[in-house]
C-alpha positions in Angstrom: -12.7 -1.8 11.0 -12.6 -0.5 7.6 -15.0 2.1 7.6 -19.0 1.2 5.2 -19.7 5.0 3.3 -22.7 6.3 2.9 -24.8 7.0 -0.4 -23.2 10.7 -0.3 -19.7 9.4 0.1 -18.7 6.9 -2.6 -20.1 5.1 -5.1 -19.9 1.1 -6.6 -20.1 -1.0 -9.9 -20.3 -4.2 -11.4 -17.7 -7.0 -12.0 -17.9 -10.4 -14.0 -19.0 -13.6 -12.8 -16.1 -14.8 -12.0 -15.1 -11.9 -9.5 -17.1 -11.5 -6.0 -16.9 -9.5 -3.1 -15.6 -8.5 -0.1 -18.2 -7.2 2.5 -17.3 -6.0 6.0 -17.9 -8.7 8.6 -20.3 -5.7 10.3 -22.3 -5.9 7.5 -25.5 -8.5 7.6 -26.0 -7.8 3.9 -23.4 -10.4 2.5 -25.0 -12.8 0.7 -25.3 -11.2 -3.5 -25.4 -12.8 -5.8 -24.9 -11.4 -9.3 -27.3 -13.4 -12.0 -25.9 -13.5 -15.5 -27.9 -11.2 -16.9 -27.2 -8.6 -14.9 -23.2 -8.6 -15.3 -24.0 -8.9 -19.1 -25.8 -6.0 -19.0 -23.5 -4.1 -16.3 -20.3 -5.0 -17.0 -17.7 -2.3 -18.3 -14.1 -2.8 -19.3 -11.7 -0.3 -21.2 -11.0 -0.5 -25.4 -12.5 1.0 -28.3 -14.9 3.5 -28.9 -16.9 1.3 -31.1 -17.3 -1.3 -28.5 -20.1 -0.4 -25.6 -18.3 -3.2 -23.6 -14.6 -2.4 -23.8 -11.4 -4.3 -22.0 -8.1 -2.5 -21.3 -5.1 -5.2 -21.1 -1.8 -3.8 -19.4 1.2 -5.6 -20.2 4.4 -4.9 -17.2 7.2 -3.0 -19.0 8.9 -5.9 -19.2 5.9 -7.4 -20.8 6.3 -10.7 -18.9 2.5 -10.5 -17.9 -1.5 -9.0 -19.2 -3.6 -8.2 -16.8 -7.1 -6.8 -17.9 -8.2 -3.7 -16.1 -11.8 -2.0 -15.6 -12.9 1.6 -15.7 -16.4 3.4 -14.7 -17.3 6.7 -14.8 -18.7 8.7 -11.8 -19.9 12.2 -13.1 -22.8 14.5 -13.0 -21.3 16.3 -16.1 -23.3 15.4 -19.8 -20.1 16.3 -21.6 -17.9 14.2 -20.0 -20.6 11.4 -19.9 -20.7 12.1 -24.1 -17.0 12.1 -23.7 -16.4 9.0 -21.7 -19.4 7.1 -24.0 -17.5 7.9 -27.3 -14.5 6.2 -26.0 -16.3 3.0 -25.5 -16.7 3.6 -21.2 -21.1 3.5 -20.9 -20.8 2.3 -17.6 -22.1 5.3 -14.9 -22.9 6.1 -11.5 -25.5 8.1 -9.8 -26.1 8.8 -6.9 -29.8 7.7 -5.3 -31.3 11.4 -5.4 -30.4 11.3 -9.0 -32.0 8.6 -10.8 -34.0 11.2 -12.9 -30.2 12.2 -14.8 -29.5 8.6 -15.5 -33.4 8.7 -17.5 -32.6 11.8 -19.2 -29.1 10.8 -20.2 -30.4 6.9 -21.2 -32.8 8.5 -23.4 -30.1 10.1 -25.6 -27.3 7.7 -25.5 -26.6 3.6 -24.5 -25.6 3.8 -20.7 -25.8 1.7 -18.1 -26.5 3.3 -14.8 -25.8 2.3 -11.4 -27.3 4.0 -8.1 -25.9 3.9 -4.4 -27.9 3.3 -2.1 -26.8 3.0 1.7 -23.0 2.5 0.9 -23.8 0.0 -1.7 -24.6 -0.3 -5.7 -27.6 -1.6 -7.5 -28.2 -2.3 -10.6 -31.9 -1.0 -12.4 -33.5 -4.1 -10.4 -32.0 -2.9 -7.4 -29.6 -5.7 -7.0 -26.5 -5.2 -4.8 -23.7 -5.7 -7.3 -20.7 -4.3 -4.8 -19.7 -3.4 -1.2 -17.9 0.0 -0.6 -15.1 0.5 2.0 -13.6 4.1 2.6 -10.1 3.4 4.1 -7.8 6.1 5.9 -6.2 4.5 8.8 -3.3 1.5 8.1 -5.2 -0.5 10.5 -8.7 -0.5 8.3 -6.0 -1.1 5.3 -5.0 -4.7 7.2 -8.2 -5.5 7.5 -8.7 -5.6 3.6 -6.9 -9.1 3.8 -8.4 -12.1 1.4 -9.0 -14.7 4.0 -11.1 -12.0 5.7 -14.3 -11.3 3.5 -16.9 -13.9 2.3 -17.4 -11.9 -0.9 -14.5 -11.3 -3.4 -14.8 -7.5 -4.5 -13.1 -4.4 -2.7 -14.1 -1.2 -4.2 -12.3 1.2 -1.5 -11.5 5.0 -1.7 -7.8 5.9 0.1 -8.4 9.5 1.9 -5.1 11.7 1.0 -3.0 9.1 -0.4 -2.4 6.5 -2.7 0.8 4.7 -3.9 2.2 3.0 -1.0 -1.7 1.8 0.1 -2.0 0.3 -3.1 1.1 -1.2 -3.5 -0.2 -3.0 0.1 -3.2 -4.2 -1.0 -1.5 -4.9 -4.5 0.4 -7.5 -2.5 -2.2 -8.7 -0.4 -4.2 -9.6 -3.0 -1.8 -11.2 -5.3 -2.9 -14.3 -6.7 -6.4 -14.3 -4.9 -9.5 -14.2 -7.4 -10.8 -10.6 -5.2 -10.8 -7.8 -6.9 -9.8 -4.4 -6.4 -10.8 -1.4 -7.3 -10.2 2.0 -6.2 -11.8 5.7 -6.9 -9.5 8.5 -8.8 -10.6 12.4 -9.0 -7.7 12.7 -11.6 -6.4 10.9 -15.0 -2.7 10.7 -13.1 -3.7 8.9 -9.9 -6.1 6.6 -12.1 -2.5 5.7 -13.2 -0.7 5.0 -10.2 -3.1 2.8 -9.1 -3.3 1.1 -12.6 0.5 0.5 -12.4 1.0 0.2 -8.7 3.7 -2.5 -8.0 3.8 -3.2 -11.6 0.4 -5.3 -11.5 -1.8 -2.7 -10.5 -5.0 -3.1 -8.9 -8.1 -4.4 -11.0 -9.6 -1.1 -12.3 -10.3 2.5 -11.5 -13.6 5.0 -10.9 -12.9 8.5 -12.6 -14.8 10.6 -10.6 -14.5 13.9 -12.4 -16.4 16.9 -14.1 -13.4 17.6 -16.4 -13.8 16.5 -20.2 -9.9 16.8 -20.3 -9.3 13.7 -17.4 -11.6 11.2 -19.6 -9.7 12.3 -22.9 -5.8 11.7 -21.5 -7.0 8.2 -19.2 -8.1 7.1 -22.6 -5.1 8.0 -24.1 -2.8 6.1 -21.5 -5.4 3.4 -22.1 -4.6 3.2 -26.0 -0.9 3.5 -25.3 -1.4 0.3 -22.9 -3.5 -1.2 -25.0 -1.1 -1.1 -28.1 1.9 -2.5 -25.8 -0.8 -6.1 -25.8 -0.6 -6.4 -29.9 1.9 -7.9 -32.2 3.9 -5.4 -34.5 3.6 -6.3 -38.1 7.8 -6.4 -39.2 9.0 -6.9 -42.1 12.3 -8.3 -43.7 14.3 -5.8 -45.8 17.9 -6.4 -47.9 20.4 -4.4 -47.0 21.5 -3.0 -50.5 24.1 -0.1 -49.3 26.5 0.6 -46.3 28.8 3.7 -46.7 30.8 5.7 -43.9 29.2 9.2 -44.5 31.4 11.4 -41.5 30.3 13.0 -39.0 26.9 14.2 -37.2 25.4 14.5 -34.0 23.8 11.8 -33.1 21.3 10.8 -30.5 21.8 7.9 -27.5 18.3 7.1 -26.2 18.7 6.0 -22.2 15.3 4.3 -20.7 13.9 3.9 -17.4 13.6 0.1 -17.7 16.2 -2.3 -18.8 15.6 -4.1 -22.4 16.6 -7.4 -23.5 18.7 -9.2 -25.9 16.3 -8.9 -29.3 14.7 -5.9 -27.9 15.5 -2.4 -29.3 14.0 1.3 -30.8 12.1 2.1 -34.2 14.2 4.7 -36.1 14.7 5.4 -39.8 15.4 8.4 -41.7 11.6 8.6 -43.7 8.9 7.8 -41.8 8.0 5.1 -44.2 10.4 2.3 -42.7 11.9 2.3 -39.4 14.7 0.0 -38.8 14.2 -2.1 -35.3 17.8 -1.1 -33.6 19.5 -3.0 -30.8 19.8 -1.8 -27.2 23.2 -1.8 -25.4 22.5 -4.7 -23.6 24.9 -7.3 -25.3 28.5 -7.6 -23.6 31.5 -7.1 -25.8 34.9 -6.6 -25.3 34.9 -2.5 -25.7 32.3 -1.7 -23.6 30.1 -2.5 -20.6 26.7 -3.6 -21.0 24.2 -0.7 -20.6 20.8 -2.5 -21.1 18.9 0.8 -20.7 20.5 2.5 -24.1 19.7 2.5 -27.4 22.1 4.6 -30.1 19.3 5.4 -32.1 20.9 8.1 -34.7 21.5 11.4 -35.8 19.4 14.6 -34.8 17.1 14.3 -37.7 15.9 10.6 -37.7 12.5 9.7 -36.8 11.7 7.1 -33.8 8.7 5.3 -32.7 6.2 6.5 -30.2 2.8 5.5 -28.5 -0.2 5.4 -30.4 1.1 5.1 -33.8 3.2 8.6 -33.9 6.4 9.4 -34.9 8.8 12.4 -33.5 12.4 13.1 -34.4 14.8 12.0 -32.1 16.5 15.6 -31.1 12.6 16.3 -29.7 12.9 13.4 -27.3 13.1 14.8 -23.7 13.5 13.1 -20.2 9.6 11.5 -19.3 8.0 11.0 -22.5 7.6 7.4 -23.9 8.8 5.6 -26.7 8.2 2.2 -27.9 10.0 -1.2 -27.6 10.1 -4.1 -30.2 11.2 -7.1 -30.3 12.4 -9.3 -32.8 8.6 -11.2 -33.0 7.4 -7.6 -32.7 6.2 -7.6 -29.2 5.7 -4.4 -28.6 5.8 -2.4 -25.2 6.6 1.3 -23.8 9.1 3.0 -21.7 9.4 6.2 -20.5 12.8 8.0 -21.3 15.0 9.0 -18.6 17.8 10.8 -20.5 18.8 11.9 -24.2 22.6 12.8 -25.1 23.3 14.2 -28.2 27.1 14.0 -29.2 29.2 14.4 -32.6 30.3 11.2 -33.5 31.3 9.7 -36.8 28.1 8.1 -38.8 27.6 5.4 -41.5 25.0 5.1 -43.6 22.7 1.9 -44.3 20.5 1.7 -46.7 17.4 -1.7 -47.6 15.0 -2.6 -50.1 12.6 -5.3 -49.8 12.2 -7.8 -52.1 8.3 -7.1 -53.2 9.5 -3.6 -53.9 12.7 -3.2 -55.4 12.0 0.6 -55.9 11.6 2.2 -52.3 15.0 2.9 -50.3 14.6 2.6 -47.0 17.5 4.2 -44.6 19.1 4.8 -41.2 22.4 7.0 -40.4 23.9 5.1 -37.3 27.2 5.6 -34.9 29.8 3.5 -36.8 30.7 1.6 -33.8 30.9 -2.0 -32.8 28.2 -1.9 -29.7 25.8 -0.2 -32.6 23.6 -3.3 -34.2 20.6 -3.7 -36.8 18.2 -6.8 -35.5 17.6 -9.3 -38.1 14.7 -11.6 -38.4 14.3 -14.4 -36.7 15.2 -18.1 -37.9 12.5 -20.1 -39.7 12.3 -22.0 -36.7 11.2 -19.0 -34.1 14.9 -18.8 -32.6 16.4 -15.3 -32.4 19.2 -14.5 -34.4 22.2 -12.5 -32.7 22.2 -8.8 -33.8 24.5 -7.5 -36.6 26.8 -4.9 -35.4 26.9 -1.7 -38.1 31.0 -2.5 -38.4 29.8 -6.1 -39.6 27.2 -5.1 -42.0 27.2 -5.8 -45.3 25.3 -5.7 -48.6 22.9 -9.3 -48.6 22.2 -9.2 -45.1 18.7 -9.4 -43.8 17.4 -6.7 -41.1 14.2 -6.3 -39.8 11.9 -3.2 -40.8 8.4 -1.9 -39.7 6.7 -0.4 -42.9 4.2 2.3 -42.5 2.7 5.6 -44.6 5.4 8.1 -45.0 3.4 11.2 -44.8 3.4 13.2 -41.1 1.8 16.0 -39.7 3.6 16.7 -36.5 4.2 12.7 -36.0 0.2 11.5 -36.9 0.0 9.8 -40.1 -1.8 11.9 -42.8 -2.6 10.4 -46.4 -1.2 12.9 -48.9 1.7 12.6 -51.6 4.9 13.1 -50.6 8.4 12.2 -52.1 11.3 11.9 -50.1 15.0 10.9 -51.4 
C-alpha cells in the first residue's frame, strides 16, 4: 500500500473545484471538501509575472492537444520565494514548525501559504486541501489506479526515479478527472514529468533553495507557453529572385516530424523572417524527410523560443527552435542535427504592400525540394508551397515582421540600417 508521509517528509497544495482527490483506503480522513473560497484563494497555476494566479498551457510537439499544468513552490529560501513571486508562482509550502516564515514572508509580499500537517495540507483555516503518497516500490505505484480512491488528487513523490513511473501513472490516469502531481528538487526533472508520455502529469512542486531552478522552469514555462498563441504573419510580394552562386548553407534536422504547411523562421535581417517549408512533401527527386528544413546560408537569422533570434551556423544538436504554420500555430522542437554544405544559392527578395520601401530577404538552396509557404486561401484552405525553382516575381509568401535591432538575438529598440 502506497506509503502516507509524514509532516517532515513531503508536502501538498491546492487544486480547482473541479479536481478531487485520491486518499489511501488506510486513511479514515477521506471526506474534504474544498469550499470555493478557499480554491479562489489557494489556487496557483503557471503564466505571467503580473498575474498572482498564473496558468501554464503545454501544447504536444505536434500541437494536437493543451493541457494546462500547475506549479507550487516548496522552499525555506526568501530569494527564491521573491524569485518564484516575481514570476507570477505565490503559492508556498511550509512545513507545520514553520508557520512563523509564512507571517514574516506574507507581511512583505502576496503569498498564499500552505502547512502540512500529519502527511496532509491545510489551508490558513486548516482545511485539508490534498492527500500525500510517497511511492518507491511498483507495487504502491499499482495501487495509484483511478477506480481505487474516493478522492480525485494524487500528489506523490517517486524515491530515485522518475520517467518510466510517470509515464505509468500518465497512462493510468488518462482521461480520468484525477489529478497528478509530483515533487521535483530540480528545474530538469520538473520537466520530465511535465512532458512525460507527451501529456505529462498535471503539475509539479519545485522543492529547491536555488534562485537558478525557479528562473530556467520559468523559462521552459514561457517557451511552452508561447507554443499555445497564434503568430501574427504577414503577406509579402515577392519583388526579386536572382541565382546569386554559391555559399554554405545550413539544413536544419528536428527531433519531431513537421507537417505539410509547417516549416522554420529565417530571413537575412531580423526584421522579416520568411516561414520556409520542411522536407516533408514527396517529389520525384527526393524522398520525403519530414524532420528537415533547408533553412539557408551560414549567416541567416532563424526563429527561437521566447522571441529570440540566432543565426543559423550557431544552431547546435539540443537547442530548440520554433515551428509555424501557415495560420501561424506556433510550436517548438529541439534540433537533433545541423549540416552545413556548399551548395549553389538564389536569392529572394519581398515587399509588402503597406510599405513599399523595406526589402525583406532570404538566400535559399536553388533546388526543387526548397519552398517558400504562401498564405492561405480566403477561405482558410492551405495553399501548396512554392518551390524556390518555381518562384517568381507577383507571388505571395508569407512573412513574420518584427523589430530589426538584436543584441545577441533579444530585441533592443535602437536605429539600425541594414541593406
Amino acid at each position: 500500500m502506497a506509503t502516507l508521509l509524514s509532516s517532515t517528509s513531503f508536502l501538498g497544495f491546492p487544486f480547482p473545484k473541479h479536481f478531487a482527490y485520491f486518499t489511501p483506503l488506510t486513511d479514515k480522513r477521506n471526506s474534504l471538501r474544498l469550499n470555493k473560497e478557499t480554491l479562489l484563494r489557494y489556487s496557483c497555476c503557471v503564466t505571467t509575472c503580473s498575474s498572482s494566479t498564473s496558468v501554464f498551457t503545454m501544447s504536444s510537439s505536434g500541437g494536437s492537444y493543451e493541457k494546462s499544468k500547475r506549479v507550487w513552490i516548496w522552499t525555506e529560501s526568501k530569494q527564491v520565494m521573491t524569485a518564484a513571486v516575481e514570476r507570477g508562482w505565490n503559492t508556498f509550502i511550509f512545513l507545520s514548525n514553520h508557520r512563523q516564515l509564512a507571517i514574516d514572508w506574507s507581511s512583505f509580499s502576496f503569498i498564499n501559504p500552505l502547512f502540512i500537517e500529519e502527511g496532509e495540507v491545510l489551508d490558513g483555516e486548516n482545511e485539508r486541501v490534498a492527500t500525500i503518497f510517497e511511492v518507491s516500490t511498483p507495487q504502491e505505484l499499482q495501487q495509484l489506479q483511478p477506480e481505487n480512491g474516493q478522492a480525485e488528487n494524487v500528489i506523490i513523490n517517486l524515491l530515485d526515479w522518475q520517467i518510466i513511473p510517470a509515464e505509468n501513472i500518465v497512462a493510468a490516469f488518462q482521461g480520468s478527472q484525477k489529478t497528478v502531481l509530483a515533487i521535483s528538487k530540480t528545474h530538469s526533472e520538473a520537466q520530465i514529468f511535465l512532458e512525460a508520455l507527451e501529456h505529462g502529469l498535471g503539475g509539479v512542486v519545485l522543492k529547491v533553495e536555488d534562485v537558478e531552478a525557479v528562473i530556467k522552469l520559468k523559462e521552459y514555462c514561457d517557451r511552452r507557453n508561447e507554443a499555445t498563441n497564434l503568430l501574427s504573419l504577414t503577406k509579402a510580394t515577392v519583388t526579386r529572385v536572382q541565382v546569386a552562386g554559391m555559399g554554405d548553407r545550413v539544413c536544419v534536422d528536428l527531433c519531431s516530424l513537421m507537417k505539410p504547411g509547417e516549416g522554420l523562421l529565417v530571413g537575412s535581417f531580423a526584421r522579416g523572417l520568411f516561414l520556409v517549408h520542411s522536407e516533408c512533401l514527396e517529389s520525384n527527386y527526393i524522398a520525403s524527410r519530414p524532420f528537415r528544413v533547408n533553412a539557408g546560408p551560414v549567416h541567416a537569422y532563424i526563429s527561437i523560443p521566447g522571441g529570440r533570434t540566432c543565426y543559423l551556423s550557431e544552431l547546435k544538436a539540443g537547442e530548440e527552435v520554433s515551428v509555424a504554420d501557415q495560420n501561424g500555430q506556433l510550436r517548438t522542437a529541439i534540433v537533433g542535427r545541423v549540416k552545413i554544405e556548399t551548395r549553389p544559392l538564389i536569392l529572394v527578395e519581398a515587399k509588402r504592400e503597406s510599405d513599399d520601401q523595406t526589402v525583406y530577404s532570404i538566400f535559399l538552396q536553388n533546388a526543387e525540394t526548397v519552398a517558400l509557404i504562401p498564405p492561405c486561401e480566403g477561405n482558410g484552405l492551405l495553399k501548396a508551397a512554392i518551390p524556390v525553382t518555381s518562384l517568381k516575381v507577383g507571388d505571395e509568401v508569407l512573412l513574420r515582421i518584427q523589430g530589426g535591432a538584436r543584441h545577441t538575438g533579444i530585441e533592443i529598440q535602437e536605429f539600425i540600417v541594414e541593406n
